[in-house]
C-alpha positions as CSV (number, residue, x, y, z in Angstrom):
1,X,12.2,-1.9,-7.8
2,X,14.6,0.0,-10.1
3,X,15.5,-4.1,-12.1
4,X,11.9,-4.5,-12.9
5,X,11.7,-0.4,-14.3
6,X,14.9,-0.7,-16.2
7,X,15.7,-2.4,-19.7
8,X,19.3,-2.0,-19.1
9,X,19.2,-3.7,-15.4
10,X,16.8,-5.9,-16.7
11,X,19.9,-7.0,-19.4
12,X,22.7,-6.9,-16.8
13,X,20.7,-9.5,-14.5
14,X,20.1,-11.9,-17.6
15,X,16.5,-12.1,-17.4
16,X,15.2,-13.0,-21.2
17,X,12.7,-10.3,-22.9
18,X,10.3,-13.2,-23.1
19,X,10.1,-13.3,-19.0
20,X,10.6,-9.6,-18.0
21,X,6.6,-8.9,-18.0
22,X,6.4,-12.0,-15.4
23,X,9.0,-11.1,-13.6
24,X,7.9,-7.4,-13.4
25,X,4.3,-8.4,-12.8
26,X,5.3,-10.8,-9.9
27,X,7.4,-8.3,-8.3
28,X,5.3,-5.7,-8.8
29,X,2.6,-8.2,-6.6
30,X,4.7,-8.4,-4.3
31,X,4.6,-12.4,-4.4
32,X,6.0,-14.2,-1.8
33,X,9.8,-16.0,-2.3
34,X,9.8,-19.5,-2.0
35,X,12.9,-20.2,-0.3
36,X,17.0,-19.3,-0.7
37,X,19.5,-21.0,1.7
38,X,22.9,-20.4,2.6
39,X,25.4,-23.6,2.9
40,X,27.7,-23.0,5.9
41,X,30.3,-25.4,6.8
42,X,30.6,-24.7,11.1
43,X,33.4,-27.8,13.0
44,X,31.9,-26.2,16.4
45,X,36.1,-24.7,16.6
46,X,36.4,-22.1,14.2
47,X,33.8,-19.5,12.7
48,X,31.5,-20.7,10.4
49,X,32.5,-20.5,6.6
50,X,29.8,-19.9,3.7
51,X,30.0,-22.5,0.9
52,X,27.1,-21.5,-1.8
53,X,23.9,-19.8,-1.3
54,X,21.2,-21.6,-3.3
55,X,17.5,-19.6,-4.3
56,X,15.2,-22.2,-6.0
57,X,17.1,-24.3,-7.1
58,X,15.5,-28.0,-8.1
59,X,16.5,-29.6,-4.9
60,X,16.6,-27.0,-2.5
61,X,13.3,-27.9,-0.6
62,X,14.5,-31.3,0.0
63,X,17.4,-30.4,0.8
64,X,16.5,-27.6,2.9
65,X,14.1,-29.3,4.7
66,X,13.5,-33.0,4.8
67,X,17.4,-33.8,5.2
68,X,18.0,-31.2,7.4
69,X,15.4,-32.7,9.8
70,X,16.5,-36.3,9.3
71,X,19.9,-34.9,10.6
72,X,19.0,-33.6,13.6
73,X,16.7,-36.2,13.9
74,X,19.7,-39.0,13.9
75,X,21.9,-37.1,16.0
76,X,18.9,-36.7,18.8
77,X,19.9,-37.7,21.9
78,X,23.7,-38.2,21.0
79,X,24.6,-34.3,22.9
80,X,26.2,-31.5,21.0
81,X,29.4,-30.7,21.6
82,X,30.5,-27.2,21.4
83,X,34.3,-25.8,21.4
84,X,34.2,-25.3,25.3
85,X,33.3,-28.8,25.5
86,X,30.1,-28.4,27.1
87,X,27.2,-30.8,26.8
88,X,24.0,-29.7,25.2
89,X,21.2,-31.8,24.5
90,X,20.1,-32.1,20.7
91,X,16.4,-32.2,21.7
92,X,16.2,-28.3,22.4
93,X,17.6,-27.9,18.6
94,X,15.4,-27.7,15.3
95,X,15.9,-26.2,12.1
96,X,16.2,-22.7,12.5
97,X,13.0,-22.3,10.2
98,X,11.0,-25.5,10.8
99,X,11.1,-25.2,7.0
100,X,9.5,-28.9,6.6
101,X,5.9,-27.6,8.9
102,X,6.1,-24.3,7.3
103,X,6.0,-25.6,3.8
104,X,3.1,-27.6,4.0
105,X,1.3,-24.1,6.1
106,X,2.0,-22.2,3.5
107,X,1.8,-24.3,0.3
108,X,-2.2,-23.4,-1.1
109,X,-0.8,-19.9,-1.3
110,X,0.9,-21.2,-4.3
């Protein structure tokens, strides 16, 4: 709330003069995000590790969604190995989100 109330904040997060009236209308709305994503790199051995975190960026719906779900799709049925070496079965896993249903639910909002 304080960004969108504040030149100065407004300046320091970069957002041009020619956008802060969008940006501070939108916000002000109270519109809903369209996605952000954090890249974790996880070998099933050691705690996960954050690459990036991407926020609507070009590519980050497909990304996000459709190859996430291909993934888990072509590992289906091959187990998941964790680091005690027990044997889980990929079926019970999904994206965390089911971003690639909940996109298409919630895509007339926009």
């Amino acid at each position: 709330d304080r960004v969108v109330q504040d030149e100065h904040l407004m300046d320091l997060f970069e957002i041009p003069p020619s956008m802060r009236a969008a940006v501070s209308g939108s916000w002000e709305a109270r519109q809903p995000d369209l996605i952000a994503r954090f890249d974790l790199l996880f070998d099933g051995r050691e705690p996960a590790k954050l690459l990036e975190y991407n926020a609507d960026t070009p590519t980050l719906l497909i990304e996000s969604s459709l190859a996430q779900a291909q993934w888990k799709n072509d590992r289906q049925g091959q187990g998941l190995k964790f680091a005690d070496n027990a044997q889980d079965d990929m079926a019970r896993y999904s994206q965390f989100n089911a971003l690639d249903d909940a996109l298409l639910n919630a895509w007339p909002e926009f």
